[in-house]
C-alpha positions as CSV (number, residue, x, y, z in Angstrom):
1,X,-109.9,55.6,-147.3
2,X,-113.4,55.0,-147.4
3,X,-112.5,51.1,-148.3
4,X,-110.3,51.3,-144.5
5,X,-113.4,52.2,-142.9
6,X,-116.1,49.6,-144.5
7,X,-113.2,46.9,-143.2
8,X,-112.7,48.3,-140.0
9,X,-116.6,48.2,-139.4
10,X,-117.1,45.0,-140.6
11,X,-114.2,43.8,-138.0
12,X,-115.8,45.5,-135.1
13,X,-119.3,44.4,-136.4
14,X,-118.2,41.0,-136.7
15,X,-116.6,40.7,-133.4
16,X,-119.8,42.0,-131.8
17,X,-122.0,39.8,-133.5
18,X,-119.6,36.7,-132.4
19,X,-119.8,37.6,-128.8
20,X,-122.8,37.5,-128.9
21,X,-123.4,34.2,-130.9
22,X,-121.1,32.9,-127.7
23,X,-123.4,34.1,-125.3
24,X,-126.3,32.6,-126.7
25,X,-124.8,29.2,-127.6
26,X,-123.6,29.3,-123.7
27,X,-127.2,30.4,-122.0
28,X,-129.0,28.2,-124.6
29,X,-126.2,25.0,-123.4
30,X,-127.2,25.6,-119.6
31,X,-130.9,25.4,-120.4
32,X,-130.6,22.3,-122.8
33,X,-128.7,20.1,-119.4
34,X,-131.5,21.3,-117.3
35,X,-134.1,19.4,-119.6
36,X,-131.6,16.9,-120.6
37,X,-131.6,13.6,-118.7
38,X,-129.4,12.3,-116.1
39,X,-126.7,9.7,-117.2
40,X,-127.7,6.5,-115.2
41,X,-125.5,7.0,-112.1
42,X,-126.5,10.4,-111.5
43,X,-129.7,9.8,-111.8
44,X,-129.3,6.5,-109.0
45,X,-127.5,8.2,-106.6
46,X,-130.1,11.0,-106.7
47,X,-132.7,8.3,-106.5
48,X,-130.8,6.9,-103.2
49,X,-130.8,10.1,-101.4
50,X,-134.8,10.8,-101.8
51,X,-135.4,7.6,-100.7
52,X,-133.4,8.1,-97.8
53,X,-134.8,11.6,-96.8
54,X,-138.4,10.1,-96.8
55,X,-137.4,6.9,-94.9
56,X,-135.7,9.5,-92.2
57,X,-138.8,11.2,-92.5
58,X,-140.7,8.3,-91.4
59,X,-138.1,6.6,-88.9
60,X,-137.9,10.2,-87.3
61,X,-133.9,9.7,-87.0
62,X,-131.5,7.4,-88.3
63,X,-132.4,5.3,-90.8
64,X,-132.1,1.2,-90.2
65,X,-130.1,2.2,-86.8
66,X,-131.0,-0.6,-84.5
67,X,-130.9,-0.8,-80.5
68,X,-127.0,-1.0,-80.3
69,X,-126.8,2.8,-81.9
70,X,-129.2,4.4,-79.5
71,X,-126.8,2.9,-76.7
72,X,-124.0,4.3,-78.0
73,X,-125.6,7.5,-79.1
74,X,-127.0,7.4,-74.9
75,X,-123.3,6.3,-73.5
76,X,-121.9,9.0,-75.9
77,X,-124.3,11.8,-74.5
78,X,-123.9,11.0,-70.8
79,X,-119.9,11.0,-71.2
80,X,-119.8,14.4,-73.0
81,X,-122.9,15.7,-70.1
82,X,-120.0,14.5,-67.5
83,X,-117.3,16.3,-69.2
84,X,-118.9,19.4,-69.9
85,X,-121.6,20.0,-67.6
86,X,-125.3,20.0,-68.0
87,X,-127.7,21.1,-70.7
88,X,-128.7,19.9,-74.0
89,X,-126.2,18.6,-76.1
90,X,-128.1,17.8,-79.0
91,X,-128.6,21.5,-79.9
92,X,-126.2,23.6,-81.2
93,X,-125.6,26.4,-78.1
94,X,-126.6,30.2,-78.7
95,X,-123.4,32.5,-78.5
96,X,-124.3,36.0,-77.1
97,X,-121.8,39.2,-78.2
98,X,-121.8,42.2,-76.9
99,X,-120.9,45.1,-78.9
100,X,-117.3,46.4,-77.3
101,X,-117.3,50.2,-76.1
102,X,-115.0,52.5,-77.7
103,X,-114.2,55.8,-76.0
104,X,-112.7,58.6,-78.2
105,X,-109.7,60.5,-77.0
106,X,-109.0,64.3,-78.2
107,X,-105.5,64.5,-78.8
């Protein structure tokens, strides 16, 4: 009887202690890939993108977008002004709800 017991401690007190060994093993695996270098391409393609965000940065716009893109982006702005009417169409436009009115009814 007492023998039962002892075993069926041990089996709970192992299963405890192997979740959590898991849990450790999986916080100390995301912490290791945080200090652990980039494979090659990773670490290009993140190259490409900051060198591009500090070129745009620079160019204020586009980056290597020559005369023929402003004259589209231009042709493409006073087409959609036509269509649509005026204002600016380089900003996203501000929506304006109002809160529907409810009346309650006694029944």
């Amino acid at each position: 009887m007492i023998l039962r017991q002892i075993l069926r401690l041990s089996s709970l007190f192992r299963s405890a202690v192997s979740i959590h060994v898991r849990r450790n093993i999986g916080l100390s695996a995301i912490v290791f890939n945080k200090t652990k270098e980039l494979d090659p391409v990773q670490k290009l393609f993140l190259d490409k993108i900051r060198e591009y965000n500090t070129k745009s940065k620079q160019a204020g716009g586009p980056v290597d977008a020559g005369p023929d893109f402003q004259k589209d982006m231009n042709e493409s702005l006073a087409r959609l002004q036509r269509a649509y009417g005026e204002g600016d169409l380089t900003k996203f436009p501000e929506f304006k709800f109002e809160e529907p009115k409810f009346e309650e009814t006694l029944k």
